[in-house]
DRENZARO-993850 format. One line per 2 residues: number of its first residue (from 1); for each residue x, y, z of N, C-alpha, C. Coordinates in Angstrom, 3 decimals. Example, Ala and Ser with C-alpha at 12.3 -4.5 7.8 and 13.67 -1.06 7.14 Angstrom:
! residues 2
1	13.190,-5.690,7.800,12.300,-4.500,7.800,13.200,-3.300,7.800 | 12.850,-2.250,7.080,13.670,-1.060,7.140,12.900,0.030,7.870
//
This chain:
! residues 318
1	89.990,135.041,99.679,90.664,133.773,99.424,91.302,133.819,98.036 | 92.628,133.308,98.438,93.115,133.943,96.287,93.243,132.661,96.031
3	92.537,131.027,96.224,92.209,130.149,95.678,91.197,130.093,95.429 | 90.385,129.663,94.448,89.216,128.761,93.969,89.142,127.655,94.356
5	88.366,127.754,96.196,88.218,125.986,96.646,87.304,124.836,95.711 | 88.033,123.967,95.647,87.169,123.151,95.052,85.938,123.132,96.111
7	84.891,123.037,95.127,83.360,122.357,95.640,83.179,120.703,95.883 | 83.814,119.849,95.424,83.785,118.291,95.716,84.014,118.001,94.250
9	84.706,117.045,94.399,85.433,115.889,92.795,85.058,114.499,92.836 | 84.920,114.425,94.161,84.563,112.698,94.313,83.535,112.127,93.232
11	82.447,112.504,92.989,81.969,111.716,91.145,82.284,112.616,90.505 | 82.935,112.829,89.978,82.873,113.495,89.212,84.275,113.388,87.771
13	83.624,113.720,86.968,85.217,113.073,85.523,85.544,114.507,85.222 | 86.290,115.621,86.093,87.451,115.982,86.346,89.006,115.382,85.830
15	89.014,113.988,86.214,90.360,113.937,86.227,91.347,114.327,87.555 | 90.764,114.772,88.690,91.174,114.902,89.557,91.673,113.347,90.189
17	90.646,112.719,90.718,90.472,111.227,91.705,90.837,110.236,90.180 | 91.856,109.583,91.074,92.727,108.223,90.847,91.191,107.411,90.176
19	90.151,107.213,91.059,88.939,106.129,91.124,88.495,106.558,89.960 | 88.545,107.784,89.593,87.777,108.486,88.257,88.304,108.473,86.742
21	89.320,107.993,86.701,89.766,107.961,85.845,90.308,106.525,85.025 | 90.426,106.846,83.803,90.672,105.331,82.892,91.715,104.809,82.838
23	91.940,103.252,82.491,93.423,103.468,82.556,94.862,104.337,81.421 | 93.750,104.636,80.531,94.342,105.646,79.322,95.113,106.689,80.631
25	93.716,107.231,80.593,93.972,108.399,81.357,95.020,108.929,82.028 | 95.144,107.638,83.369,96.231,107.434,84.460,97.789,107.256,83.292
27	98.034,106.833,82.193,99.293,105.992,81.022,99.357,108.114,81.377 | 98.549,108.622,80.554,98.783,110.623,80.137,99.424,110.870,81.226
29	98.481,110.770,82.226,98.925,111.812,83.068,100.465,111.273,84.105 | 100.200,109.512,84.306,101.825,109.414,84.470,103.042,110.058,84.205
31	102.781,110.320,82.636,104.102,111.196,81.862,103.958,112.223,82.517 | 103.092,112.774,82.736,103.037,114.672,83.217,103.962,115.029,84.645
33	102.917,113.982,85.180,103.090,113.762,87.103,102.601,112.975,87.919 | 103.772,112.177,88.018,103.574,111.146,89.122,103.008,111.530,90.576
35	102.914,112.522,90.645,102.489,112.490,92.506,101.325,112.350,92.727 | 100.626,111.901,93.713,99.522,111.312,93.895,99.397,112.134,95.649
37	98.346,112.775,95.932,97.770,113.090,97.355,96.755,112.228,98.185 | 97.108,111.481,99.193,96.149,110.328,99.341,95.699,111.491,100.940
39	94.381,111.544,100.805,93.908,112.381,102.028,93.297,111.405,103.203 | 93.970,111.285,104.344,93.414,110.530,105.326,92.686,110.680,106.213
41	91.366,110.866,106.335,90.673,110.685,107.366,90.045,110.163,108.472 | 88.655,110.264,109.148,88.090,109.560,109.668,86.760,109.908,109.875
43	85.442,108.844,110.066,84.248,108.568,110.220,84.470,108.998,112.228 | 83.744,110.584,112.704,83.561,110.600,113.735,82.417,111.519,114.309
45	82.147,111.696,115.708,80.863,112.379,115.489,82.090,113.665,115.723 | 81.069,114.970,115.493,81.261,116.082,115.638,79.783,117.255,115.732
47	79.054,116.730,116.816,78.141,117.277,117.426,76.888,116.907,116.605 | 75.542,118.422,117.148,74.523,118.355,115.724,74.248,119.167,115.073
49	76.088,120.145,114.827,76.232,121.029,113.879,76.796,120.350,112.983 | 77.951,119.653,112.920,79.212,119.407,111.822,78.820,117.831,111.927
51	78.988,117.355,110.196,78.829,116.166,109.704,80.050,115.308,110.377 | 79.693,113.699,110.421,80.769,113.029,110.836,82.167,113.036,110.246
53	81.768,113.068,108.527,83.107,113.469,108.040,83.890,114.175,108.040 | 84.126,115.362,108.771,84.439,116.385,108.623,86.013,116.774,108.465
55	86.544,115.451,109.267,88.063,115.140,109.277,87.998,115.172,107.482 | 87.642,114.311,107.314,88.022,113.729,105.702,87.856,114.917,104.688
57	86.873,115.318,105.038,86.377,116.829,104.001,87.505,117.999,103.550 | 87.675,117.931,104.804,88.570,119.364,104.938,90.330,118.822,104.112
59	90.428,117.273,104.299,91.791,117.378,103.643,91.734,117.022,102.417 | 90.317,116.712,101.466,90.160,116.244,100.301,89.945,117.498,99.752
61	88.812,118.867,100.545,88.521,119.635,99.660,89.520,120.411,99.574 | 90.821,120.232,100.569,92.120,120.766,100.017,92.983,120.144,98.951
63	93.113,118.905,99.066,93.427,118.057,98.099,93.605,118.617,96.707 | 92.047,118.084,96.724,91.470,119.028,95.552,91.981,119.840,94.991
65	91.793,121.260,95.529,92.066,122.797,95.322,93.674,122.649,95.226 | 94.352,121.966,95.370,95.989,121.556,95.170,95.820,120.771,93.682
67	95.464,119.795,93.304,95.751,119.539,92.348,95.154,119.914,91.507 | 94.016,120.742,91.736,93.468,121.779,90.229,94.694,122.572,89.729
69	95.410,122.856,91.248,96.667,124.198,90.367,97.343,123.322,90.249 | 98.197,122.349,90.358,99.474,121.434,89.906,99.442,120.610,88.654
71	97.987,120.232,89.112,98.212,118.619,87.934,98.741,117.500,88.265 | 98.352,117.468,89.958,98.506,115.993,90.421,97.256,115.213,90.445
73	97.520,113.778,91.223,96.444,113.464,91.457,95.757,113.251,92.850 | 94.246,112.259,92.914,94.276,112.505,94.447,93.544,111.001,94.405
75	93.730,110.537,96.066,93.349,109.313,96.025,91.795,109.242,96.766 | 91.009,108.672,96.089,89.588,108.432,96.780,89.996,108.165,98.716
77	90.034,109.054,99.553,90.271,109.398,100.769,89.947,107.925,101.994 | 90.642,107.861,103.077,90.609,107.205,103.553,89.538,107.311,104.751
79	88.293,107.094,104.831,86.857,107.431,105.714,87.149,106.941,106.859 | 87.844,106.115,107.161,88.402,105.176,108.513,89.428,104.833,109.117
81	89.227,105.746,110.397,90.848,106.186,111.262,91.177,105.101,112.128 | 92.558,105.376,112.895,92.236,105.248,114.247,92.076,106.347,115.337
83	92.228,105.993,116.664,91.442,106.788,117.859,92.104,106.710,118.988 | 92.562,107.430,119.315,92.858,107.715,120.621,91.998,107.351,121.674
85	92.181,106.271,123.204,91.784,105.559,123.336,90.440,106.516,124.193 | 90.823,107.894,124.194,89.672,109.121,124.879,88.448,108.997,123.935
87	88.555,108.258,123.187,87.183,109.128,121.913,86.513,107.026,121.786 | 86.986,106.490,122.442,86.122,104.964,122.456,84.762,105.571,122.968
89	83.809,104.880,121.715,82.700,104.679,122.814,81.472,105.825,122.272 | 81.911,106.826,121.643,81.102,107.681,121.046,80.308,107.565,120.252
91	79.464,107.528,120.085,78.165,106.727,118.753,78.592,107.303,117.502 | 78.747,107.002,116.012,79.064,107.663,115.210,80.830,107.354,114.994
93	81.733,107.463,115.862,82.732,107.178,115.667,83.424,105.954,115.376 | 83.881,105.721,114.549,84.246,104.486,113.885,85.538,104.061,113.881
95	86.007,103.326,114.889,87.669,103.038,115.381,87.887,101.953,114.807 | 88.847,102.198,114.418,90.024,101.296,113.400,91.015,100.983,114.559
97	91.166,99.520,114.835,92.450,99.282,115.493,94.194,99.388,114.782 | 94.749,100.085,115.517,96.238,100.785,114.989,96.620,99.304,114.251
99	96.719,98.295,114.549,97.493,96.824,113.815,97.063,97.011,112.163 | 95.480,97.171,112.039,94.565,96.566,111.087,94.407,98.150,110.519
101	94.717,99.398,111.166,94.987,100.525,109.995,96.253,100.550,109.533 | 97.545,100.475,110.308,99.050,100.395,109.476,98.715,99.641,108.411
103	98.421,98.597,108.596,98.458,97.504,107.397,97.699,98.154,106.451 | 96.533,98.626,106.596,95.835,99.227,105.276,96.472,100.282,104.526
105	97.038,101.334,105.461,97.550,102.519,104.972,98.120,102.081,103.760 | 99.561,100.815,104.801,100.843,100.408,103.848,100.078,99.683,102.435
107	98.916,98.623,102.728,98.531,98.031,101.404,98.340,99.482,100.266 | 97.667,100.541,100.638,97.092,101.429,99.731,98.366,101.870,99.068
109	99.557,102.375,100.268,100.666,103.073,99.441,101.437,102.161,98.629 | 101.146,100.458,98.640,101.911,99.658,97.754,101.382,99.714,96.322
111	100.087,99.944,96.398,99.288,99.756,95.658,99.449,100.844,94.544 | 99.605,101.631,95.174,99.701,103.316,94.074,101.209,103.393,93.805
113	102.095,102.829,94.713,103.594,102.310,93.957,103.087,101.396,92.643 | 102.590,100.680,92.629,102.391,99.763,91.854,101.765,100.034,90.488
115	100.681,101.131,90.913,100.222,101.611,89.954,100.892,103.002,89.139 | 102.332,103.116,89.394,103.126,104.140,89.162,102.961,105.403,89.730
117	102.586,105.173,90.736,103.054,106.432,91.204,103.481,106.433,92.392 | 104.558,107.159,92.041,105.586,106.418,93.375,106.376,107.468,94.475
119	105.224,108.427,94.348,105.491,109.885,94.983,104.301,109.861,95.856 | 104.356,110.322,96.712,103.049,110.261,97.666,102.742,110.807,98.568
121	101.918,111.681,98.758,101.528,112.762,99.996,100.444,112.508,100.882 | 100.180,111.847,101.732,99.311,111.645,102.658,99.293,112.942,103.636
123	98.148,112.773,103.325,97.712,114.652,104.163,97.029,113.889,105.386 | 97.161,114.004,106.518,96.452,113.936,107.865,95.445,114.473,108.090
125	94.084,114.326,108.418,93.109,115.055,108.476,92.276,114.789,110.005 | 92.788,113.636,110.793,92.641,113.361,112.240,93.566,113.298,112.738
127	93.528,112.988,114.073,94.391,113.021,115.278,95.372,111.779,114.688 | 96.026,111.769,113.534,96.543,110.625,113.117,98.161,110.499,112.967
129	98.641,111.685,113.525,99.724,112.057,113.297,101.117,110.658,114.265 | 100.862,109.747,114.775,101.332,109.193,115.713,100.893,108.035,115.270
131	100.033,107.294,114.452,100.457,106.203,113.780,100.364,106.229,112.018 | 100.084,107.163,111.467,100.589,107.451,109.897,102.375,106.897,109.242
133	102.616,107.608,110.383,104.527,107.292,109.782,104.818,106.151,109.882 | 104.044,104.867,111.114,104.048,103.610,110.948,103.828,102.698,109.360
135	102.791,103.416,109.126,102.447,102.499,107.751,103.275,102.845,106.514 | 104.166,104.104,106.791,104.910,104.442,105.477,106.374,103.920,106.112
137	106.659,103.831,107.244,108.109,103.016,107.460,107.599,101.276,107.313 | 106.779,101.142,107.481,106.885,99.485,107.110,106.817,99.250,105.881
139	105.872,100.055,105.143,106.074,100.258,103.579,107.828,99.744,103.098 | 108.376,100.805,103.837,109.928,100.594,103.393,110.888,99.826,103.783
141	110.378,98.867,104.688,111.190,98.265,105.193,110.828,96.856,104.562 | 109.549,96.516,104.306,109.331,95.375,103.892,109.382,95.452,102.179
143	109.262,96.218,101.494,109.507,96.738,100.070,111.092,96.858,99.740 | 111.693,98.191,100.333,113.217,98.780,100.017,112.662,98.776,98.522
145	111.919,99.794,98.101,111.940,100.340,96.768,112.384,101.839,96.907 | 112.791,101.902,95.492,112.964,103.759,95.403,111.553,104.212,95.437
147	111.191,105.330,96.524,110.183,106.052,96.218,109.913,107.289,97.052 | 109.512,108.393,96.928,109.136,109.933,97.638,107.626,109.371,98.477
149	107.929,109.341,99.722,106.628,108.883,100.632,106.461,109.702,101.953 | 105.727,111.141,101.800,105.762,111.296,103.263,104.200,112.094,103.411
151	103.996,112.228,104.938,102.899,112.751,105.586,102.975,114.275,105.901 | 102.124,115.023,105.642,101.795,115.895,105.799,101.036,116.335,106.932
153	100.977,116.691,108.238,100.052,117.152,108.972,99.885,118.304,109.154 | 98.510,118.474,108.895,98.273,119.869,108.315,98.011,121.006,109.756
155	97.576,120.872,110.549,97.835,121.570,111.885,98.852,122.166,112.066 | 100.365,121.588,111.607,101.539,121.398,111.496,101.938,122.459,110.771
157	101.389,122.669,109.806,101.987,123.613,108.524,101.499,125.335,109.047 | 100.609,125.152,110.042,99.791,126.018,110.347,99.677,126.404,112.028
159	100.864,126.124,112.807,100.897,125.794,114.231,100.523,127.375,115.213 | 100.918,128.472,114.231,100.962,129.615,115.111,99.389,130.250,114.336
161	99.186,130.267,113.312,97.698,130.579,113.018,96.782,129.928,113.691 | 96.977,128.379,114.386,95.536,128.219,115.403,95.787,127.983,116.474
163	96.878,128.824,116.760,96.558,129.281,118.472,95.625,130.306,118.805 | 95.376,130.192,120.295,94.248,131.110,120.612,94.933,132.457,121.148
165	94.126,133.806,121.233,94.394,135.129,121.225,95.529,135.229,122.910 | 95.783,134.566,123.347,96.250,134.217,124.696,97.935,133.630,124.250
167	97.608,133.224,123.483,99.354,132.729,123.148,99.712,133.167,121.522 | 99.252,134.447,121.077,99.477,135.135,120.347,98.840,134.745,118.525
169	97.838,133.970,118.734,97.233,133.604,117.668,96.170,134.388,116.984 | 95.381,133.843,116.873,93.491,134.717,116.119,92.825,134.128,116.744
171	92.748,133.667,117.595,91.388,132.406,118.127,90.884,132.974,119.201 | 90.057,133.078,119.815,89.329,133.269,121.210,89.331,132.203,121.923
173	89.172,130.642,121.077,89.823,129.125,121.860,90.609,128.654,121.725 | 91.617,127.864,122.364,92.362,127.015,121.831,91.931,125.460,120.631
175	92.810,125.517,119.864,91.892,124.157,119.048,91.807,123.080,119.756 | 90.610,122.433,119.295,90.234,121.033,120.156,89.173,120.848,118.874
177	88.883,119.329,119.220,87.792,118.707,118.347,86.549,119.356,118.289 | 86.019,119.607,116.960,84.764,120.047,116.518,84.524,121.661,117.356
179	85.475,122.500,117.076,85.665,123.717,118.161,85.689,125.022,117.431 | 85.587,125.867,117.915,85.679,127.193,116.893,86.863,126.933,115.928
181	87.897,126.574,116.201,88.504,126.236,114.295,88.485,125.552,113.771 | 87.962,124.131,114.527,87.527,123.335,113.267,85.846,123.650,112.317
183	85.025,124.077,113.339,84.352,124.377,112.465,84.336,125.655,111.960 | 85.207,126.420,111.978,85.447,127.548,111.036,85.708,127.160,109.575
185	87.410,125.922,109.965,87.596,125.372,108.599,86.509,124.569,107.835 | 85.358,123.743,108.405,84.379,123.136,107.801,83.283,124.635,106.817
187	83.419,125.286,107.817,82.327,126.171,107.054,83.175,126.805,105.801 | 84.316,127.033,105.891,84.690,127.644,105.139,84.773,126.469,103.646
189	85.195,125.199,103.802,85.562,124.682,103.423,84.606,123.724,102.626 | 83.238,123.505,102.645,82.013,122.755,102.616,80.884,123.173,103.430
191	80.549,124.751,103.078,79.182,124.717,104.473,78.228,124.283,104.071 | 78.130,122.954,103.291,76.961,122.876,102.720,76.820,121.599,103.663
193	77.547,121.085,104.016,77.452,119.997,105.089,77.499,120.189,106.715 | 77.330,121.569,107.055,77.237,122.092,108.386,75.509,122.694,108.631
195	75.560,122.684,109.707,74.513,123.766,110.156,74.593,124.435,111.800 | 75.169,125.646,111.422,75.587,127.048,112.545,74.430,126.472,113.628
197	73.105,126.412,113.211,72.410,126.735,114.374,72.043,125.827,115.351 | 72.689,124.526,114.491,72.374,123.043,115.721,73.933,122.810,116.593
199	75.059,123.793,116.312,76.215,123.801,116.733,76.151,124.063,118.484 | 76.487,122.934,119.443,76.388,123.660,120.775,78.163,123.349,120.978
201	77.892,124.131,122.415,79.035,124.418,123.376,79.441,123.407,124.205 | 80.584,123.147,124.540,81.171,122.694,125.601,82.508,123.295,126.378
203	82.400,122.806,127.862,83.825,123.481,128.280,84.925,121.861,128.922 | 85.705,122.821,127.916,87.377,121.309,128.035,87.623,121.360,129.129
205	87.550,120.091,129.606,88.359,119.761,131.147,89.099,118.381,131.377 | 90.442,119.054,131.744,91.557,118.232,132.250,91.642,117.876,133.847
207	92.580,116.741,133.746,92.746,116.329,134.779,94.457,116.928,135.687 | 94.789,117.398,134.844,96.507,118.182,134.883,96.222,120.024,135.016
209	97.192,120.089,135.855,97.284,121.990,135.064,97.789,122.000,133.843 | 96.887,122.915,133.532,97.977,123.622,131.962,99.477,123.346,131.576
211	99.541,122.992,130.568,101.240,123.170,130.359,101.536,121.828,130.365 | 101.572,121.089,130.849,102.114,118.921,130.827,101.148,118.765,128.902
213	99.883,118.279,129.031,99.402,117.638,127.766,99.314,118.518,127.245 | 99.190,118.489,125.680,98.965,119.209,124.475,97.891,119.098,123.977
215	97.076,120.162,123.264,95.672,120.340,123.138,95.774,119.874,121.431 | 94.552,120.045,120.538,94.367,119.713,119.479,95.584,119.721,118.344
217	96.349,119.159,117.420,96.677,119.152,116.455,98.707,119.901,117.452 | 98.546,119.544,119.031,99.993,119.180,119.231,101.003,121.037,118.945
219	100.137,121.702,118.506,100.374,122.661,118.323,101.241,123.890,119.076 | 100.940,123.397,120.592,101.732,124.561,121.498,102.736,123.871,122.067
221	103.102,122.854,121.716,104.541,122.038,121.756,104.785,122.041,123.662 | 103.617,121.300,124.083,103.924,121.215,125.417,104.431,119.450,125.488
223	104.961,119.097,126.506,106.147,118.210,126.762,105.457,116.817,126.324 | 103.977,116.697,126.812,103.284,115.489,126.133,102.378,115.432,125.250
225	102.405,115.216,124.405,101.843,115.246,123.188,100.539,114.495,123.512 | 99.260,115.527,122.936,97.429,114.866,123.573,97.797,113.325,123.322
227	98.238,112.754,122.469,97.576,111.388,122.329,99.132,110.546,123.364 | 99.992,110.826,123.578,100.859,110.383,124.020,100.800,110.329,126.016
229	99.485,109.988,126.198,99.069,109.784,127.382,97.745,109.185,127.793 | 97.182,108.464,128.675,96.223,107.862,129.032,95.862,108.423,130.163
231	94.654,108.713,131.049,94.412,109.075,132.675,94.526,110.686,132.916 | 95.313,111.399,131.923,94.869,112.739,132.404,93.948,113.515,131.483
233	93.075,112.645,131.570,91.817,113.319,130.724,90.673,112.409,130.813 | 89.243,112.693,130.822,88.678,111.127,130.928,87.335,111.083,129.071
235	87.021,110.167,128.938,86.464,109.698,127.947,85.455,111.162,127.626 | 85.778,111.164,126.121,84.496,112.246,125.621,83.039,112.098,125.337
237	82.677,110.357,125.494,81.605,110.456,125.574,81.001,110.722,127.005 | 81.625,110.515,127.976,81.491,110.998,128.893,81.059,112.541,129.791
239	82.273,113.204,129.304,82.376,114.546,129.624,81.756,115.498,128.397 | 81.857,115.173,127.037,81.163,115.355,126.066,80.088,115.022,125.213
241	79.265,114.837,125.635,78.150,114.677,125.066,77.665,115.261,123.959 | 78.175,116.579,123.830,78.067,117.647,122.552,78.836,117.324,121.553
243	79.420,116.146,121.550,80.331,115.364,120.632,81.337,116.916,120.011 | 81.781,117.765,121.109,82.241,118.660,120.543,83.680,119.678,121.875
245	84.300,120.017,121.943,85.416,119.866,122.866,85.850,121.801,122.850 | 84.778,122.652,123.133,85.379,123.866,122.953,84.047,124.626,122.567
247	83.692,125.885,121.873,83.082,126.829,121.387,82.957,126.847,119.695 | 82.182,125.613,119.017,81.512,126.353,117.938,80.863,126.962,117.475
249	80.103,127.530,118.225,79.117,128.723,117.833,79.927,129.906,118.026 | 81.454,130.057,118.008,82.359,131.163,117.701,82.632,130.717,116.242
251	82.377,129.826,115.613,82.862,129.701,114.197,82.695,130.301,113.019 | 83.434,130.651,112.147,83.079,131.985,111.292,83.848,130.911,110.044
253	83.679,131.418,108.573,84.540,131.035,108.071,85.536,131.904,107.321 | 85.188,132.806,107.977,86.186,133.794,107.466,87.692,133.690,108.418
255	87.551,133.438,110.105,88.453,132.661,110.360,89.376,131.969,109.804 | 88.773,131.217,108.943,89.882,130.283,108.617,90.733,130.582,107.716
257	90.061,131.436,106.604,90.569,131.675,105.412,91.672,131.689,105.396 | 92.641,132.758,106.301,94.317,132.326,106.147,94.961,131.193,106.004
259	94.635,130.595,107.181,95.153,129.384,106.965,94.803,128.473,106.201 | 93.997,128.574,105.670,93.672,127.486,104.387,94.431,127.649,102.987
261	94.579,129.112,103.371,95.501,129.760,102.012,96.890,129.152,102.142 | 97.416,129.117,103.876,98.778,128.898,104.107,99.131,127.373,104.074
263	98.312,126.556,104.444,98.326,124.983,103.750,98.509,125.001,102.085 | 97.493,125.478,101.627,97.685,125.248,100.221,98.852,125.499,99.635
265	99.346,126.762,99.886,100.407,127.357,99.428,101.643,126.375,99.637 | 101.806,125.374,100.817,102.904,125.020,101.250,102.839,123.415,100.614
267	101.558,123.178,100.333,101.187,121.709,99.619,101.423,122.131,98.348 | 101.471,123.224,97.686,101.807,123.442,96.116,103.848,123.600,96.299
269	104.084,124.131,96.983,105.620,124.311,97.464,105.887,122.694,97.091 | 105.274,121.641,98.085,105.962,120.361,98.668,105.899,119.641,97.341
271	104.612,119.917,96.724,104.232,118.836,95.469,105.322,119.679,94.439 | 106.034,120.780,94.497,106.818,121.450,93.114,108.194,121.224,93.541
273	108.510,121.231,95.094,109.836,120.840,94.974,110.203,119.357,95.075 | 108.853,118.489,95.131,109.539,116.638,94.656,109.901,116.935,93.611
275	108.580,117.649,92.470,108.710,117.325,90.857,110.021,117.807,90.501 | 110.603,119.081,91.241,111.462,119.320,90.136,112.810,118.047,91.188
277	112.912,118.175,92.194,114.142,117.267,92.118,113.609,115.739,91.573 | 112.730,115.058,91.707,112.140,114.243,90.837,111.006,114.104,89.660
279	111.200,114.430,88.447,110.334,114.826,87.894,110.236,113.187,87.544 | 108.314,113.293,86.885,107.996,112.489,86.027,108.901,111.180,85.467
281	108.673,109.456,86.348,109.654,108.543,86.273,110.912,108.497,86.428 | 111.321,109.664,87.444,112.337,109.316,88.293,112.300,109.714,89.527
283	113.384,108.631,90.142,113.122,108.048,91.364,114.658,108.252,92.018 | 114.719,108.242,93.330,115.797,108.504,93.866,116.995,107.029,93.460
285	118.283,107.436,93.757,119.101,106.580,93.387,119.262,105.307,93.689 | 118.345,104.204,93.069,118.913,102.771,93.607,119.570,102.467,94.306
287	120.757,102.366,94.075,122.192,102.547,95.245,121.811,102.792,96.220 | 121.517,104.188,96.883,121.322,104.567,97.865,120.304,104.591,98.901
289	118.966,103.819,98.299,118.309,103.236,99.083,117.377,102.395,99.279 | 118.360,100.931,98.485,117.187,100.047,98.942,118.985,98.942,98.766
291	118.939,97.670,99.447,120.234,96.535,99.224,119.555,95.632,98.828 | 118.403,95.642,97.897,117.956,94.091,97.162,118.923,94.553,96.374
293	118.863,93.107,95.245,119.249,93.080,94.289,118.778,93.952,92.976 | 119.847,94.778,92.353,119.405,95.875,91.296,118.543,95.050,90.573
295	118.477,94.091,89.837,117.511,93.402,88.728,116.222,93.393,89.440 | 116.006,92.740,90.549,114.941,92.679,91.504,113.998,94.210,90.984
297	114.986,94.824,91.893,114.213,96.461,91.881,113.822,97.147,90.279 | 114.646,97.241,89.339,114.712,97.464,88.177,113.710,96.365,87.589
299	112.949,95.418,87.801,112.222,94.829,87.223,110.481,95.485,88.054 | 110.877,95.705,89.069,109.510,96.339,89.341,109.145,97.854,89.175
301	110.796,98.631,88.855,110.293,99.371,88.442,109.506,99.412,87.432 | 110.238,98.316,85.881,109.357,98.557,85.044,108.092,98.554,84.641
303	107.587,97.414,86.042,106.061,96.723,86.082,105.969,96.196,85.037 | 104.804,95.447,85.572,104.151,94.216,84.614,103.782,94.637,83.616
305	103.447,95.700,83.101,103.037,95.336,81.466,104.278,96.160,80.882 | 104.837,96.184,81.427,106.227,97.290,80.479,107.483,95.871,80.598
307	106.717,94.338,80.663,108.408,93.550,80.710,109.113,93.250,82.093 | 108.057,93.918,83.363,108.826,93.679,84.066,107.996,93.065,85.149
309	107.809,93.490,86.717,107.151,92.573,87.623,106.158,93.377,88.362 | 105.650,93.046,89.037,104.538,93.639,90.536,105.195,93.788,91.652
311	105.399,95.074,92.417,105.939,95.242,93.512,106.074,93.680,94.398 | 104.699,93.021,94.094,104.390,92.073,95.092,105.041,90.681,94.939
313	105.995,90.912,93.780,106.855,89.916,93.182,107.750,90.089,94.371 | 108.220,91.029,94.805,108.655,91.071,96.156,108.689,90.241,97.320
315	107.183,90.002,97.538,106.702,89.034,98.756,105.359,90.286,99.077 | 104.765,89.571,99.331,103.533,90.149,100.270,103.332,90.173,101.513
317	103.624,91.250,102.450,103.449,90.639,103.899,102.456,90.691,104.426 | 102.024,90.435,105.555,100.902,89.795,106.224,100.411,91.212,106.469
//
């Protein structure tokens, strides 16, 4: 691995986490770099090998290991998803209805606008890829501020490394929840919160042939995307009981290592090419994308203690 994964930042006075720091602190490092990594997860089971968090882990302890080399920051992670309506019902899993998570997402990303930083990387760390972009387009529609706001899904960055040995990947499975690559990436990533030997098996079963739905993280680009369907599949507490969707006791963490390298690498890329086309307090061109009134906008840029206003001088929406 030619990174040094972080081990965990969450207490810790690093200087890494937004929560950890003073408001001195946040005034310094504003000047340096505005970008901020908000890692999104979720509270779910994943058998009685892998901890419930495991979504959340894996995109913080990348997080992390990104802004040790940059010098960004990161946001105390989001523990509570939503769910695809297959995973209701599972003990341990903790569903957020899509209405009452957009709205949170968008409150958090107003919030870290507000608090200057107005660059923002939400890393995906669940099946979240299909309502994330909701909470950052309403962001903009009910705001129209200048600001760098997008999602990262990390499956995404990494689509041909976790396929299985059958469609030209490294895997012996295809990915699925809590499965030989996810818990490869957990072990690799935090094995201090796993245990190999309480890890059992299950075998995935559909209601379709092969080829119509798409399996974990959307990856083999078949015509319906897993969450973009209801009925051809039935409930995992059901059929899963192993709170687990595939073969983890194939999990290694040496597996993963590439790809953890190849995320990072592409999250240090994304966070170096905002800074340099936007470095440190600047923001894309007024003009071009927002039609309030310039004073309006120009007063929140400056915020409230610099003379000027609170995003929320705006209006607050519901």
């Amino acid at each position: 691995m030619k990174y040094k994964i972080s081990t965990g930042s969450m207490d810790k006075a690093d200087k890494i986490y937004f929560q950890n720091m003073t408001g001195r602190q946040v005034e310094e490092r504003l000047k340096e770099n505005d970008i901020i990594i908000i890692p999104v997860g979720s509270t779910e089971y994943h058998g009685k090998g892998q901890c419930y968090g495991e979504d959340t882990f894996i995109v913080t302890r990348i997080a992390e290991t990104v802004a040790k080399e940059t010098g960004c920051t990161v946001s105390q992670p989001v523990w509570f998803g939503s769910h695809p309506w297959n995973q209701m019902g599972m003990p341990g899993t903790i569903v957020i209805p899509e209405v009452t998570f957009v709205s949170y997402l968008r409150a958090i990303i107003a919030g870290y606008w507000n608090a200057g930083f107005r660059k923002q990387i939400l890393i995906n760390g669940h099946g979240q890829e299909y309502i994330i972009p909701n909470a950052i387009q309403e962001f903009g529609k009910m705001y129209q501020v200048p600001a760098v706001i997008c999602m990262v899904n990390w499956p995404t960055v990494i689509a041909q490394e976790l396929k299985d040995k059958a469609h030209g990947g490294p895997w012996e499975t295809p990915f699925r929840h809590a499965d030989e690559v996810e818990a490869s990436f957990a072990l690799a990533l935090f094995p201090e919160m796993n245990n190999k030997e309480d890890m059992e098996d299950s075998t995935p079963v559909g209601f379709m042939p092969e080829g119509h739905v798409d399996k974990g993280g959307d990856i083999y680009q078949y015509p319906i995307p897993g969450h973009a369907q209801i009925g051809m599949g039935g409930l995992e507490v059901i059929l899963y009981p192993q709170g687990v969707i595939g073969k983890p006791t194939l999990a290694d963490a040496k597996k993963a290592e590439k790809g953890i390298e190849m995320i990072i690498d592409y999250l240090i890329k994304l966070h170096n090419d905002i800074r340099e086309k936007f470095p440190p307090g600047k923001l894309p061109d007024i003009n071009l994308v927002t039609e309030r009134d310039r004073e309006l906008i120009e007063a929140v840029i400056k915020g409230p203690f610099k003379g000027g206003k609170s995003i929320y001088s705006l209006g607050y929406p519901s």
